[in-house]
Structure formats: structure tokens, C-alpha cells
N, C-alpha and C positions, 0 to 999 in steps of 0.2 A: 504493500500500500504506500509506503513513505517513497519507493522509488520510481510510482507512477505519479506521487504527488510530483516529486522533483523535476518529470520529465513535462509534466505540463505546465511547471513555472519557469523553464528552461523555453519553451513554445509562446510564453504568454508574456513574457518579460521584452523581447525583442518588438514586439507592437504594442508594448509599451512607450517601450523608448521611442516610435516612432512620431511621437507628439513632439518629440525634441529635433526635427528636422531645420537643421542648418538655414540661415536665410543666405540671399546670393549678397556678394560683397558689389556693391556701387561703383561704377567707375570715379575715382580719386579725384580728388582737385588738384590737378596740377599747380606746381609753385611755377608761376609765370608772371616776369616782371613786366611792369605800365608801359613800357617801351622796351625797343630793341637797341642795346649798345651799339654805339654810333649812329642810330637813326638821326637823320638832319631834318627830316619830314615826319612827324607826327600823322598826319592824316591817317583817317582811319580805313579809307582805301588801299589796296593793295596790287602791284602790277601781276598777282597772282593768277586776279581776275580777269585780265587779258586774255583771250585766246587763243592758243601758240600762232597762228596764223597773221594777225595782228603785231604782236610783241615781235615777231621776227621778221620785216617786212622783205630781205632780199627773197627776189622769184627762184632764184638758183638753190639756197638753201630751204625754201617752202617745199619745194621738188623732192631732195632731201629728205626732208623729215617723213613726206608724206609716205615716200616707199619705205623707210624704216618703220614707220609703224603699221605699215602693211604687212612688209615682207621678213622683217627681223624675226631670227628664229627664236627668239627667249621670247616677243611678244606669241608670236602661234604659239608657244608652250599656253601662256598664261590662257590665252584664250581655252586651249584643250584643259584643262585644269578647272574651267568656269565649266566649261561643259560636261566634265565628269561630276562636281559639284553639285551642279541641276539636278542629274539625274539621282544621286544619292537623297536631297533633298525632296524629290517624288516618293524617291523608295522608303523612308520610312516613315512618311503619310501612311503607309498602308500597316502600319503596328498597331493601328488602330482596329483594323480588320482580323476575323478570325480567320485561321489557316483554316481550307478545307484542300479535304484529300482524297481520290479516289482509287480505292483497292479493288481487283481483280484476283480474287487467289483459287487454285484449287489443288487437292489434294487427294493422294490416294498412298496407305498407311497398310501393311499387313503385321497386326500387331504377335507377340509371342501366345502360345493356347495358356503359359501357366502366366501370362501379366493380368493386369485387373481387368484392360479391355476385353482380351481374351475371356476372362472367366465371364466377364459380363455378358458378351455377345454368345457364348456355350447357355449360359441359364437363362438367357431370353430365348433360345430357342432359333437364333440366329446363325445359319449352315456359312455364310459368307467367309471367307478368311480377311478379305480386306474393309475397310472404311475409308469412304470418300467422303470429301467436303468441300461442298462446291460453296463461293460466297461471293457478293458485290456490294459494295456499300461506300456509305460519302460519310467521313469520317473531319469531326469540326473540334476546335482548341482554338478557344480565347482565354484570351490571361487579361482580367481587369486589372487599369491602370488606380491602382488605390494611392504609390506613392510618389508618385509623374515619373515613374521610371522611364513612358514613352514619352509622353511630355518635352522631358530633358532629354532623351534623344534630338527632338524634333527641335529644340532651341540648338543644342549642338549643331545638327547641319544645316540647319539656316545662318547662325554665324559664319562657319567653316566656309558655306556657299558665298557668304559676303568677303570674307576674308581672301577669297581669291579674284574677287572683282575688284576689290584696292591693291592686293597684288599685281594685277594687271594695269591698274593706273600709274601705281609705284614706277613699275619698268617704264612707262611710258612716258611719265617726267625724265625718267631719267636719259630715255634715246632723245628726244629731245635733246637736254643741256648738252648731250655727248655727241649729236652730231653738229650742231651750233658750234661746241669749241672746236674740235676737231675742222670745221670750215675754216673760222677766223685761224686756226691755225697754220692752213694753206693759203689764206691771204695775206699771212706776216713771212710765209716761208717764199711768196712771188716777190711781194716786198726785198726781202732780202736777196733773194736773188738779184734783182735788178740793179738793189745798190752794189752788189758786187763786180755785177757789168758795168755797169757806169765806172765804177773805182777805177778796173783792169783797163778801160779806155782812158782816162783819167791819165792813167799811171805809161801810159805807151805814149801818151804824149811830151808829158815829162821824161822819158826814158829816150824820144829821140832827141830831143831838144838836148840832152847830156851827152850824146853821141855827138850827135855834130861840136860839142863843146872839147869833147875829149881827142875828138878828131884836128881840129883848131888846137889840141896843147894848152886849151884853158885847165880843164881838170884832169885829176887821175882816173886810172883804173878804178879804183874803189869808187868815186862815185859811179860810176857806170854800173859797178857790180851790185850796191848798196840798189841803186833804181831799177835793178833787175831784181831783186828777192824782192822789194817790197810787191814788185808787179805779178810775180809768182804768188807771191801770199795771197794778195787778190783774186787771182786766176786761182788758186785751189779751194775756194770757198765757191766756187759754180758749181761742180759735178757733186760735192756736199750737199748743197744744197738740192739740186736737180735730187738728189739720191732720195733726201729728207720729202719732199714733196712726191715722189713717186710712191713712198712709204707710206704717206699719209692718205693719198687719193686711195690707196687700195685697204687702209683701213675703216675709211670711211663708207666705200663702197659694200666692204662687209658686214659693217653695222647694219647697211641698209637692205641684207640681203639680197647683194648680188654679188658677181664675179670681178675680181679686181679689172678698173678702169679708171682711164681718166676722167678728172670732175672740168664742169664747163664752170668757168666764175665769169659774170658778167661785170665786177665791180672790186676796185680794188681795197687796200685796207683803210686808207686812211677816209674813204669815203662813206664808212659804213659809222654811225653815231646813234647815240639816246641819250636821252634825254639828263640833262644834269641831275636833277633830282628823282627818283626812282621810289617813288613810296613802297613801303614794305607792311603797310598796316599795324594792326594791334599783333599780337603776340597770342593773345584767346584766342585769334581765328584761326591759327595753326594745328590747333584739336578738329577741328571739322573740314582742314582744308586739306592737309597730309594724310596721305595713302596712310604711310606707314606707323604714322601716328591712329589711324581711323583700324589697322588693321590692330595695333596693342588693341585697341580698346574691344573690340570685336573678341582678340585671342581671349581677354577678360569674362565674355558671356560665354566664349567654348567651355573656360573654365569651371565658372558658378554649373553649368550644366554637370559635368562631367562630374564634380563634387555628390549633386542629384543622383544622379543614375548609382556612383560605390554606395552612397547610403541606402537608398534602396532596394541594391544589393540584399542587405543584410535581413529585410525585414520579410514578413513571409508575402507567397504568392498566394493570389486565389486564381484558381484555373477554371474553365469548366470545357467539358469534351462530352462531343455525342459521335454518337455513329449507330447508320442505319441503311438497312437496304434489304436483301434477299438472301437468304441461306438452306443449304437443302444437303443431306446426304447422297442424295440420287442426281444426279446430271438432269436428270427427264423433270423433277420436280422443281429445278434451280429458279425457275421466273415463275413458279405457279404463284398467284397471287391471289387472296389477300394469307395463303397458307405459309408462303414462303419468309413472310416481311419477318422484319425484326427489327429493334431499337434500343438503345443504349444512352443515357446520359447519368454524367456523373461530375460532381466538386468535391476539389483539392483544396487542401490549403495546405504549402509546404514552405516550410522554415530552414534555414540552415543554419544544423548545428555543429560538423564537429570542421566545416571550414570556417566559422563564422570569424577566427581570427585572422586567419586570411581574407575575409573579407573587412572588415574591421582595417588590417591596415592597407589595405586599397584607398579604403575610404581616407584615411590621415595621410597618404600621401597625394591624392589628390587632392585633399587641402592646403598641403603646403603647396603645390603645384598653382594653387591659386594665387597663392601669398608673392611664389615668383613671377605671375604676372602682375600682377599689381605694379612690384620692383621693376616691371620691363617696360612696364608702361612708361614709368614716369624717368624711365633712364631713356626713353624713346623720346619723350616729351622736351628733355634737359639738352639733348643730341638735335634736335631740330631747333632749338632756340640759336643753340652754338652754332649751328651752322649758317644760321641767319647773319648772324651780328658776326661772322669773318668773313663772310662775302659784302658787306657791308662795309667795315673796314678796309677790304681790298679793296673796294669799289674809292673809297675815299682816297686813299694812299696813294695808290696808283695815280690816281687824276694828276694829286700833285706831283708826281714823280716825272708824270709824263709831260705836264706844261713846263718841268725844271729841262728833262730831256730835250723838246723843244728847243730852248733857246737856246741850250747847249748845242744843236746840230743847227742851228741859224747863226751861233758866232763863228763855229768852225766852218762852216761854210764860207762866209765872211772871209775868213783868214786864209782859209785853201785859197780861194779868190788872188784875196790879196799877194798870198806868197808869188802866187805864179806870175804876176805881174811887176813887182820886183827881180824875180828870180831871170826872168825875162831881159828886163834891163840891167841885170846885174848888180841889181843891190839886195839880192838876198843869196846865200848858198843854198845848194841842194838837198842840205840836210833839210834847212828849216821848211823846203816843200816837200819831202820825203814824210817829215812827221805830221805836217799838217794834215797832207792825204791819210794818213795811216789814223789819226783823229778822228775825221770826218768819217770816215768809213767805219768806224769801230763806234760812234755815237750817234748813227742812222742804223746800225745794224741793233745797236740797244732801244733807240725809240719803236722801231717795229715790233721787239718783244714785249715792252713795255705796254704799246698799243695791244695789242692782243691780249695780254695777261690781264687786262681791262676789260673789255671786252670777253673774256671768258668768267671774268667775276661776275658780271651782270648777266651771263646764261645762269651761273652756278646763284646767283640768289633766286631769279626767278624758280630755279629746279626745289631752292631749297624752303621758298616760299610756298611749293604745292603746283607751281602754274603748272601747265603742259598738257593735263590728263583731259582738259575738256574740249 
């Protein structure tokens, strides 16, 4: 008696505890300051909200982008990812429906004369040595949802399903930004190309002008030889270059899912501009504007669900099963009807008991599993702030780096100028136009990086403000 008492307080205890079901944790308030470090613009606008089409107005790189999010294979992933999502998200709608099943069995058995069958079929009077058994029936199982076990299935794959649709946006800000730089960086690499042509003619000018001088018995060998390397130095920054830009077209062209080729640019670098001021809005609106922020919060409901389902785990099931149809020992009698029918139904209630602490700790570690989203979330939250306010900073830096570079490539300019015109008349030597060229070239090759490194921070805020995905 005491250990059938035991065994039904052991049964009755676990739907006890079921009263004590966890609630789900809320997605967190993220610690997010009033402004973005280094914001110069307050406005609560954001160039996020721009349409990549828009915000990047060259036709060459619109072309671009569009086949990369065509044709990019990580985008077709995402998209296949969405689509197997879908379909799981259908399938367990139907948890809700009872399994039914349809049996077809038949059988024929020649049992022993000293087994029970035997002796049974001997003292009825039955000469047969075998038994058959013919059956057909539609056989049904529902498991009612007492503790949202399907419930929290169904919350799981509907997040899951969302989760790969900002998945899918993620990647797509991010081909975006990456083929945007990736261009501006073939427009800094034609740039420099050309001032390196320019330089190498530049420098063959001055190289013959020292010929005829050394010819004349004005200078020595060494200047001639000095105006020869520096003109080489020049001259091996082409096929670098050429090399650097072949490298790039066919990187780009992979992004975009195709086979390496040349890119067509209708426009060179210095001609591509935005606007001085670049609103980046409030910093709240990065929770509802970022994929990857939108997908923490998302991984958060897979969570709380997933928590649902191990507890409920543990608590019992109630089942119910029926089955019914036709049955007959005789082949000839198998559809006779209403003689043949038959019907079954029956309720369970099953608990588990001796994996229950296996089940127990599913459940505590999908708790903490919870706990580490939470932490992801707001390390997700912290990571997109940060990446705000240093594209922002670059964006600021840069400017002035590049109006100082400016004027630095407009005085040496100036002075190449000037050297040559002296050097001409003889009142400079060939050094002081040997360095000035070597100047000029080397602080137009820095403004073009400078340009672009600009120019790549204003893709990389856009990407890192959310734009691109719409």
C-alpha cells in the first residue's frame, strides 16, 4: 500500500509543479546613448532610410549591386534557407492535428497442439491447424496541448522563419557596402594609375632635357642616372597597378556572381561626392533597423520557446487513440458488415519518471541558453553602436585629412611647376626637380587613397546604419 501510495505522489507531484511554468524573458532594454559619438547632425533622420538605389546614385555601380543581389551565391543561400523555413513553419501547424493511420494486415499463424491456442482450438472443437487474421482499420492519436508544448513549437518556427529573413537582409546590406567599396576602390586604383603615367611622362621629359645637358658637358653621369631610376620608379608602379585593378574587377565581379571581367566605370574618383553632412539618426532606431540586431532579438523568442517545450517535457501527456475498421478470421468474412466492424478508443496519461532528471536538466540548460541570449543580444546591440560612431569618425577624419592632402598636392604641384622652369633656365639643379616630381607623385598617389578611404566610410556607415536591405 505505502508503495503505491508513493508511486502516485511521484505521478501527481510533476502536475503539480506545472503551475510553476516559467514566464518568457522580454527582450532587454538596451543601454543606448542620446547620440552617436561624433554625430555633427542630431536629426532624427537617418540616411539609412534611403534606398540603396538612391544613396548610391553612379548607373555603373546601380548595375552592380543589382546583379549581386541577384546573383550572389551567399544571397541564393539565404533565400533557400527562407524557403526551407516556410515550409517547416507549415509543418508544425499541423501538431495540432491528430495522426491518423491506415493499417492493412493479414495473417496466417499455425500455432503448437500443446500451446494455449492449440489446446483452445482442440476443445472448441476446431479441426483447423492454422489461424488467420484478416484486419483494416484507421487508427487516430492526439496528444492535447495542456502545457503549449505545440504552442512553443509553433512560436519557435515562426521566429526561426523570421530569423532567416533578416538573415537574408543582413547579407544584403552587407553586398551592398562591399561592392560600393570594392568600386570606389577601382576608381582610386585608375586614379593612381594615371598619376603614375602622367609622373613616367613627366619624368622623360626631364630625363631628356638632362641628356642633352650631359651631352653639352653641363652635368655628370649621375645626374642622368639619378633621372633615370627616378623615371623607372615611376614606370614600375603601372603594371602594379594594372595588376591591383585586374584583381579587383575580378573580385568584384565574383561578388556579383559572375565570371571574372572587366568592370565598365563611366566616372572617375574625384567626381563621385555626398553630401557633407550625413545624418545617422537616433541610436533607438538601430533595434528595429539592423538585420542582425532584429535577428538577436528574434534568436531571444526561439529561446523563451525552446525553454516551453524542456518544461513541458517533464510534465505528463494526455493522449487519446482510437482505431477502427473490419476484422475477421476468415478472408470470405473480412468486409462482411455490420458483423465485421470493430472499435477501439482509449486515454493515457503518461509521466516520466525515471528520465525525469534528464529531462529536468534539458530544461536548466535551456535556461541558461536563454540567459546567453539575452548577453548576445545586447553584445549585438553594443557592436552596432560601435560601429556606427567609427564610421562616423572616419567619415570626419578623413575629410580633414583629405582637404590637408589637397593642398599639399596643389603646393607641390606648384613647385614641380616651378622647379622645371628654373631648372630650364638654369637656376635650379636637377636634384631639386628630381625631388619635387618624386613629391608630387607620392602626395597624389596618397590623396587618391585618402579619397576613397572616404568614401568607403560612408558605404561602411550606411551598411552599419541598417540601409541597403530595402
Amino acid at each position: 500500500m505505502k508503495n503505491i501510495d508513493k508511486y502516485l505522489l511521484m505521478m501527481v507531484l510533476p502536475v503539480l509543479a506545472a503551475c510553476g511554468v516559467s514566464k518568457d524573458i522580454k527582450t532587454p532594454q538596451a543601454a543606448l546613448p542620446a547620440n552617436f559619438r561624433s554625430a555633427t547632425n542630431t536629426d532624427t533622420t537617418s540616411i539609412a532610410d534611403i534606398p540603396w538605389k538612391d544613396f548610391f546614385a553612379d548607373a555603373e555601380l546601380q548595375k552592380l549591386i543589382d546583379s549581386a543581389i541577384i546573383k550572389n551565391y551567399d544571397m541564393q543561400l539565404a533565400i533557400k534557407n527562407i524557403e526551407a523555413s516556410q515550409l517547416l513553419v507549415k509543418q508544425v501547424k499541423w501538431n495540432y492535428v491528430p495522426e491518423v493511420g491506415l493499417n492493412v494486415t493479414a495473417s496466417s499463424s499455425r500455432p503448437s497442439d500443446n500451446s494455449l491456442d492449440g489446446l483452445s482450438l482442440s476443445e472448441a472443437g476446431i479441426t483447423t491447424k492454422h489461424i488467420e487474421d484478416y484486419s483494416a482499420n484507421l487508427s487516430l492519436s492526439w496528444e492535447a496541448d495542456i502545457w503549449g508544448k505545440i504552442h512553443n513549437q509553433n512560436r519557435a518556427a515562426l521566429a526561426a522563419y523570421l530569423q532567416t529573413a533578416e538573415a537574408k537582409k543582413a547579407i544584403q546590406t552587407n553586398i551592398v557596402a562591399s561592392v560600393a567599396q570594392g568600386y570606389y576602390n577601382l576608381l582610386m586604383l585608375d586614379a593612381q594609375l594615371q598619376t603614375a603615367q602622367s609622373n613616367v611622362r613627366l619624368n622623360d621629359s626631364t630625363l631628356n632635357i638632362i641628356k642633352l645637358q650631359y651631352n653639352a658637358g653641363q652635368v655628370t653621369l649621375l645626374a642622368v642616372q639619378q633621372a633615370q631610376a627616378q623615371q623607372q620608379t615611376a614606370a614600375g608602379l603601372i603594371p602594379q597597378f594594372e595588376q591591383n585593378i585586374a584583381l579587383q574587377e575580378n573580385a568584384i565581379r565574383i561578388l556579383t556572381g559572375e565570371l571574372p571581367a572587366s568592370i565598365v566605370r563611366d566616372r572617375k574618383l574625384n567626381e563621385v561626392t555626398f553630401a557633407d553632412n550625413l545624418p545617422a539618426g537616433l541610436p533607438s532606431a538601430l533595434v528595429s533597423r539592423r538585420p542582425d540586431v532584429k535577428s538577436s532579438e528574434l534568436a531571444l523568442a526561439v529561446a523563451n520557446a525552446n525553454v516551453g517545450i524542456n518544461q513541458a517535457e517533464m510534465y505528463p501527456a494526455l493522449r487519446i487513440t482510437a482505431q477502427g475498421g473490419v476484422n475477421s478470421f476468415k478472408a470470405s468474412n473480412w468486409f462482411n458488415v455490420p458483423a465485421s466492424l470493430f472499435g477501439i478508443v482509449a486515454g493515457s496519461l503518461v509521466t516520466p519518471l525515471l528520465d525525469h532528471k534528464e529531462l529536468k536538466t534539458n530544461f536548466e540548460v535551456a535556461k541558461i541558453n536563454r540567459e546567453k541570449t539575452v548577453i548576445q543580444f545586447r553584445q549585438t546591440v553594443l557592436n552596432a553602436v560601435g560601429e556606427v560612431s567609427d564610421a562616423l569618425v572616419k567619415i570626419d577624419k578623413l575629410k580633414e585629412q583629405q582637404n590637408i592632402a589637397a593642398q599639399r598636392v596643389n603646393t607641390l604641384q606648384q613647385a614641380t611647376s616651378n622647379a622645371n622652369q628654373l631648372f630650364k633656365n638654369g637656376l635650379a639643379n636637377y636634384l631639386e626637380v628630381i625631388t619635387a616630381q618624386s613629391n608630387v607623385l607620392q602626395s597624389e598617389l596618397e590623396l587618391a587613397s585618402i579619397k576613397t578611404e572616404h568614401l568607403q566610410a560612408v558605404a561602411e556607415l550606411y551598411r552599419s546604419l541598417g540601409g541597403g536591405w530595402r
